[in-house]
C-alpha positions in Angstrom: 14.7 -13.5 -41.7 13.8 -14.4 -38.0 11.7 -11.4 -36.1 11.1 -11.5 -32.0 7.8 -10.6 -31.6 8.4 -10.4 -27.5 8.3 -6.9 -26.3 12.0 -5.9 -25.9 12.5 -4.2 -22.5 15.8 -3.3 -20.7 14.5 -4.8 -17.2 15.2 -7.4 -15.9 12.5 -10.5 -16.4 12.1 -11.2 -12.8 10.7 -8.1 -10.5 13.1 -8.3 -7.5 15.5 -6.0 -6.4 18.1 -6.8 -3.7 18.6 -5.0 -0.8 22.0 -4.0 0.9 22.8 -7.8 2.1 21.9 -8.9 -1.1 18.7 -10.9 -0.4 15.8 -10.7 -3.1 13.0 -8.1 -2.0 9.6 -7.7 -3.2 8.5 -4.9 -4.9 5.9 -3.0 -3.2 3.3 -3.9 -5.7 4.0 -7.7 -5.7 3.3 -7.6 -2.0 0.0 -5.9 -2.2 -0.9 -8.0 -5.0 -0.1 -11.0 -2.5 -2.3 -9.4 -0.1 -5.1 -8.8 -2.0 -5.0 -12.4 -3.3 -5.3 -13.8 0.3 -8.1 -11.4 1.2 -9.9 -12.5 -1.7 -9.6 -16.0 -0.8 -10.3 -15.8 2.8 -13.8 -13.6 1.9 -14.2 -16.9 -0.4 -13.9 -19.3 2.4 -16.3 -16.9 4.5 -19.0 -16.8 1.4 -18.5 -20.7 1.3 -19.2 -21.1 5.0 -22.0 -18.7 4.9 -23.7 -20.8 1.8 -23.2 -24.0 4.2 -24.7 -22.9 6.3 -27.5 -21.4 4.9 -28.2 -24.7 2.8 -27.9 -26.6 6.5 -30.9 -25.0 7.5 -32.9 -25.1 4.4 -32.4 -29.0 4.4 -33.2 -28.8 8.0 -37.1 -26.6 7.4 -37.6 -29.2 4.2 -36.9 -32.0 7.2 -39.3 -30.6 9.4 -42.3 -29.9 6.4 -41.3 -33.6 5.2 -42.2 -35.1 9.1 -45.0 -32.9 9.5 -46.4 -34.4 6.0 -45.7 -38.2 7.1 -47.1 -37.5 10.6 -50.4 -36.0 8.9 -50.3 -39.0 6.3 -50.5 -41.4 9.3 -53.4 -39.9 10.9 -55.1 -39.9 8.0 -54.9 -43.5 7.3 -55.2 -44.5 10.5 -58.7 -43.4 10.8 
């Protein structure tokens, strides 16, 4: 004997309904879901941008401690 473990439901598997013409529609929850899902990814393109940026101007103060180190070396042996 063969059991189904699926869950047995009388809906159909895809969540569309169709409106009067007959096109597919999205349920209301699918759409938010969609919406959400793009916020989330641009506020992850903003956070990457933001860490870019930040980590350009940390290179950028390690630049400027690494020159003022050489230039100091320089006097030093010049003496």
């Amino acid at each position: 004997m063969t059991t189904n473990f699926l869950p047995q439901t009388d809906r159909a598997p895809h969540s569309t309904t169709l409106d009067a013409q007959g096109s597919a529609v999205l349920l209301l929850h699918e759409a938010l879901a969609r919406s959400r899902h793009r916020e989330a990814e641009q506020r992850a393109r903003e956070h990457r941008l933001a860490r870019h940026l930040s980590a350009g101007r940390g290179w950028a103060r390690l630049a400027r401690f690494c020159a003022r180190r050489a230039e100091h070396a320089r006097a030093v042996t010049v003496r």
